[in-house]
N, C-alpha and C positions, 0 to 999 in steps of 0.2 A: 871601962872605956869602950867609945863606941868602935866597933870594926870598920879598918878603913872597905870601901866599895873596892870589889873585884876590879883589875885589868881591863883596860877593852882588850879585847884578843884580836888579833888582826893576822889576815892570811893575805901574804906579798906573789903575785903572781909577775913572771917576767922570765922573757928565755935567757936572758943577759945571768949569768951567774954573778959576778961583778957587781952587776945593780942590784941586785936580791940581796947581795951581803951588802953593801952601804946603806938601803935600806933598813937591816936588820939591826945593823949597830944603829940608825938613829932610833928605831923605833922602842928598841931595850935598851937604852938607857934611861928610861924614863919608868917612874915608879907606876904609873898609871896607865900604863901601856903595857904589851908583849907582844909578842909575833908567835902562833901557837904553831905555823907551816908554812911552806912554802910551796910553789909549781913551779914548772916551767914551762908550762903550757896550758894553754884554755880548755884543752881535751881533759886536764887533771883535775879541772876547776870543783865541776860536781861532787867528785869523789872525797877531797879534799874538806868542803865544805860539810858536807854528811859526818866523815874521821873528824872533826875539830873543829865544829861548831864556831867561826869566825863572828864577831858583830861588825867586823870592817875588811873591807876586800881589797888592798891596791892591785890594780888591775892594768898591767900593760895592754896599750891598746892591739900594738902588733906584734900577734906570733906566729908561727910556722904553719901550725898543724889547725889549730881552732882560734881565732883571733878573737879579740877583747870584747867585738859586740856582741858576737854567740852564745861566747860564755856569762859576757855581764846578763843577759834575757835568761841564759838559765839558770842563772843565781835566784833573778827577781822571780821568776816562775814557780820555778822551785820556793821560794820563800810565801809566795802568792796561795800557794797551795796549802803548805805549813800553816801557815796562819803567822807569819816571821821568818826574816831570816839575814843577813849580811846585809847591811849598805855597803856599796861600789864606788870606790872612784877609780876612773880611770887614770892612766897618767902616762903623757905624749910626749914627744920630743919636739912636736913643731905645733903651737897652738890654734896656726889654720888648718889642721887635719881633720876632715871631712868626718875620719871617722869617730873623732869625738862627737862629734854633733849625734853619729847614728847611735853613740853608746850611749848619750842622753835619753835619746827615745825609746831607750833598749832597756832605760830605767837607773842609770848610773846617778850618785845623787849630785856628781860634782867632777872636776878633772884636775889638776896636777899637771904643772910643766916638770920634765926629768931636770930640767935645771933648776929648780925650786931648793930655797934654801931649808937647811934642816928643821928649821921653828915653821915655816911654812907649813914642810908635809906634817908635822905635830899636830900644831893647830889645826890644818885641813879632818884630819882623821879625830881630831875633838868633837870638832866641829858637826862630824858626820854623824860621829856615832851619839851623840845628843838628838839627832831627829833633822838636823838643819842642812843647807846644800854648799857646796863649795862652785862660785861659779865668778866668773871674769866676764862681768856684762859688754864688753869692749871687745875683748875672743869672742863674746858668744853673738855679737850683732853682727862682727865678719862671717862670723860661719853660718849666720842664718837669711843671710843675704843670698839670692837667688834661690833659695827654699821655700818664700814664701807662694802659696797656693793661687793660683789667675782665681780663682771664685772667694780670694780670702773677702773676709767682712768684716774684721776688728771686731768681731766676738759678740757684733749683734745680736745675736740672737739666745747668748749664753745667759740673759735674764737676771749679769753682774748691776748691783747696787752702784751710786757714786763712793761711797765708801769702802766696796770692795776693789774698786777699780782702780782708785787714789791705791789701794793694800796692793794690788798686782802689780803696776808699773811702780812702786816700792821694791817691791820683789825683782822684779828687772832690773832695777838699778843695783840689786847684789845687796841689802838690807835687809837684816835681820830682824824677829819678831821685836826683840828690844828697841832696837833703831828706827824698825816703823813705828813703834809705839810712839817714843820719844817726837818725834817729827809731826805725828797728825794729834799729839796729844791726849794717848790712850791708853788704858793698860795693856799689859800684853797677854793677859788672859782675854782680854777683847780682841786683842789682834791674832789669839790664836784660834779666835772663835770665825771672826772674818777670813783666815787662811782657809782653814775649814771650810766653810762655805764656798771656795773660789774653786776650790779643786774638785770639790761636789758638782756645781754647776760646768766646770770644765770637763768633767769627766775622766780627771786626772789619777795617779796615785800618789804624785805627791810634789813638791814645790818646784822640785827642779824642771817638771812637767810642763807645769804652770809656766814657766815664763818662757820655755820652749815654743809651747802655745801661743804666750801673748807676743813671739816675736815674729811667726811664720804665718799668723793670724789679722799683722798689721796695725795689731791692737798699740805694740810698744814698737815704733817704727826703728827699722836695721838700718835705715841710713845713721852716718851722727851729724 
């Protein structure tokens, strides 16, 4: 018989002890899942990450001592260097909180409301730990709203194909490789090939980047 595939491993960050444990019970009881540790703080994040090798991070955004964006950039830093390492979501209490937006930049691959129901944060951490972004194009157009650059140019100059362009404002809209595919009628080794391509030319690291860019860029407009 074939062996089922390891656990994602997941490290629950948050000062809240309370949410760290309700988190912990959603996250084990699921066969496919575990929580290898926990922090209570972003100061712990590094250390933590090093001891127990996470592939998924829930990451409160605000803590005391080192807050969610510090520590989400020294995850990705840290992982940058490695050659790998945790994907990040953060996860807030209020979804116009600023500092979501800076933990996106910070390299977070996606965020989480603390009120999210339990198949939610599931899914989200499925979600992430496959390669793909957990994002609320509706939160993320409020919050990218006054962000945008006085010299933005909607990406002219980024040398996107129509075809990758139709694939980004896809991506903005919160649609998956499968879903883009589906929609412009592609496969989605094609469509993983034009992702590819968008975040090259973007200069990004990775999708959730991308549409950060194409909303502060002007390219996928933050009005609705």
């Amino acid at each position: 018989m074939t062996e089922p595939p390891d656990p994602t491993r997941v490290l629950i960050v948050d000062d809240e002890a309370l949410v760290r444990t309700g988190l912990r019970i959603i996250v084990d009881g699921e066969d496919d899942l575990t929580v290898v540790a926990e922090a209570g703080d972003g100061a712990d994040v590094p250390d933590a990450v090093a001891r127990h090798a996470p592939d998924v991070v829930l990451m409160d955004v605000r803590m005391p001592r080192v807050n969610g964006i510090d520590a989400t950039r020294a995850v990705v830093e840290r992982g940058e260097r490695a050659g790998g390492g945790p994907r990040v979501i953060v996860v807030t209490t209020f979804e116009n909180d600023d500092y979501v937006f800076d933990a996106l930049l910070a390299g977070a691959s996606g965020f989480l409301l603390k009120r999210a129901r339990p198949e939610e944060v599931l899914d989200a951490i499925r979600v992430v730990a496959r390669g793909e972004s957990v994002l609320f194009p509706r939160a993320l157009r409020r919050l990218a709203r006054g962000r945008q650059s006085p010299t933005a140019d909607g990406l002219s100059g980024a040398g996107l194909t129509d075809r990758e362009g139709e694939v980004l404002r896809l991506m903005a809209a919160g649609r998956s490789n499968a879903e883009i595919a589906g929609e412009l009628y592609l496969g989605v080794e094609t469509v993983k090939t034009h992702v590819g391509n968008v975040l090259a030319k973007l200069g990004v690291r990775d999708r959730t980047q991308a549409v950060v860019v194409a909303f502060t860029s002007g390219f996928v407009p933050a009005a609705e």
